[in-house]
N, C-alpha and C positions, 0 to 999 in steps of 0.2 A: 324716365322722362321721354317723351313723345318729339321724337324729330320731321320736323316738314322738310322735307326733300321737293325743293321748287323745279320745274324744270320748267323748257321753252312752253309746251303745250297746257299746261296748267297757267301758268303766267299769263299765257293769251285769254285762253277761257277766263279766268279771272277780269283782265279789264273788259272782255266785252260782256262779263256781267254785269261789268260795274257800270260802264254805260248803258247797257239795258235796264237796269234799274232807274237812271239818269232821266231818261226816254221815257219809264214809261206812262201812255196813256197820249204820247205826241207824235208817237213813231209812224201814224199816217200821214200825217201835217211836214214830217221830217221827208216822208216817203215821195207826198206830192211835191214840194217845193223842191228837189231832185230832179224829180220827173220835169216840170217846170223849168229848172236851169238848162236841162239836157234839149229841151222843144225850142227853146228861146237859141243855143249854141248851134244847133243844126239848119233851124230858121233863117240864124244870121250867116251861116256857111251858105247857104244857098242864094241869098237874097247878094250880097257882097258883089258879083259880076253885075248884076241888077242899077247898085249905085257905084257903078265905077271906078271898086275899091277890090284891093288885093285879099285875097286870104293868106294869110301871114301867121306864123306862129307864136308873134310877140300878141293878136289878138285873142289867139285861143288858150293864152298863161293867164290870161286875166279871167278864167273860169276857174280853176281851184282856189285863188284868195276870194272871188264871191262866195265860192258856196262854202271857206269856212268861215266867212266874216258870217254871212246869214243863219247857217247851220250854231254858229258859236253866240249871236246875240239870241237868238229861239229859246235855244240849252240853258241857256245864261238868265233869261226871263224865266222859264218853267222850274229853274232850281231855286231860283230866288223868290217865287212866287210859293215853292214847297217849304224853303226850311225857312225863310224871315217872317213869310206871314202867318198870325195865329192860324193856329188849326182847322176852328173853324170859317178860315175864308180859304185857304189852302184846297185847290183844284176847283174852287168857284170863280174864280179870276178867268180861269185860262190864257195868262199873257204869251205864254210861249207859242199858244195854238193863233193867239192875236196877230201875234209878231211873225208866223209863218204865212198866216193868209197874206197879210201886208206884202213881206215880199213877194209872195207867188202871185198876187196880183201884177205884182209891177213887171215880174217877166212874163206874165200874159201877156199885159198889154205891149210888152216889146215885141213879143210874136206876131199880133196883129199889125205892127208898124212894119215887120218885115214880109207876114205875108201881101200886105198893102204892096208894098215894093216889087214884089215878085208878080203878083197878078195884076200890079196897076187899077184893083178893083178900088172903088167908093167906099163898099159894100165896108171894107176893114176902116177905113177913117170913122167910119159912124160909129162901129165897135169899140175902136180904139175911144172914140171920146165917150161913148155912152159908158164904157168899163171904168174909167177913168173919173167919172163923175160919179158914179156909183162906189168908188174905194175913196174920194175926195167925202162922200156924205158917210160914210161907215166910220172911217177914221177919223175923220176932220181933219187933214192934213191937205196943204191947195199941193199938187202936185205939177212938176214944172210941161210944160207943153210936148218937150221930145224926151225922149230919155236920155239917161246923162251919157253913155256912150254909143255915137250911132256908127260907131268904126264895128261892129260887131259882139254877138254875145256878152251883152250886159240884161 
């Protein structure tokens, strides 16, 4: 009889293949909406002296539960869109790739409210609403005017 001897390194490799399988075909959409939280957190580090607010550590903990509530609802839409739906709709949907744009819009447009703050430019308000009204007609979802947290990095 054949014994698997598990160790640490095999155990790892193992789940991140298993989430690479998870992944794939979304892992750019996973990659930019990252890159996105990471623009949006440093944005808001910078701009914070700007609106006459501290950088404090209680607002930069509120970046790991975003990115796994977003990373986890994306996951959650592309696995459920693989193994619920028949076969033949299965990766014609793309909800999870849907659901990644969606929020990497929304910390776009945070960006642009922060670099609005830091340069005092016009230039990001017209962005900010033109982005806005463009992710408002893709989705169809009315989104609220500021973003929900303007204490930082949301």
């Amino acid at each position: 009889m054949y014994k698997i001897s598990w160790t640490f390194p095999k155990f790892i490799y193992g789940i991140g293949g298993a989430i690479a399988s998870l992944t794939y075909g979304i892992q750019s959409a996973m990659l930019g909406l990252l890159i996105c939280i990471a623009a949006d957190t440093i944005t808001g580090l910078v701009a914070a002296p700007y609106r006459n607010q501290r950088r404090n550590s209680t607002s930069l903990r509120k970046v790991v539960p975003k990115m796994i509530t977003y990373l986890s609802a994306g996951l959650l839409a592309h696995v459920c869109e693989m193994l619920v739906f028949p076969t033949w709709a299965s990766g014609s949907l793309e909800l999870g790739r849907i659901i990644f744009s969606f929020f990497a819009g929304i910390e776009i447009m945070s960006c642009f409210e922060n670099l609005k703050d830091i340069t005092g430019s016009k230039a990001f308000d017209l962005l900010t609403l033109n982005f806005k009204n463009q992710i408002e007609q893709k989705v169809g979802v009315k989104l609220p005017k500021k973003t929900i947290d303007k204490n930082n990095n949301n």
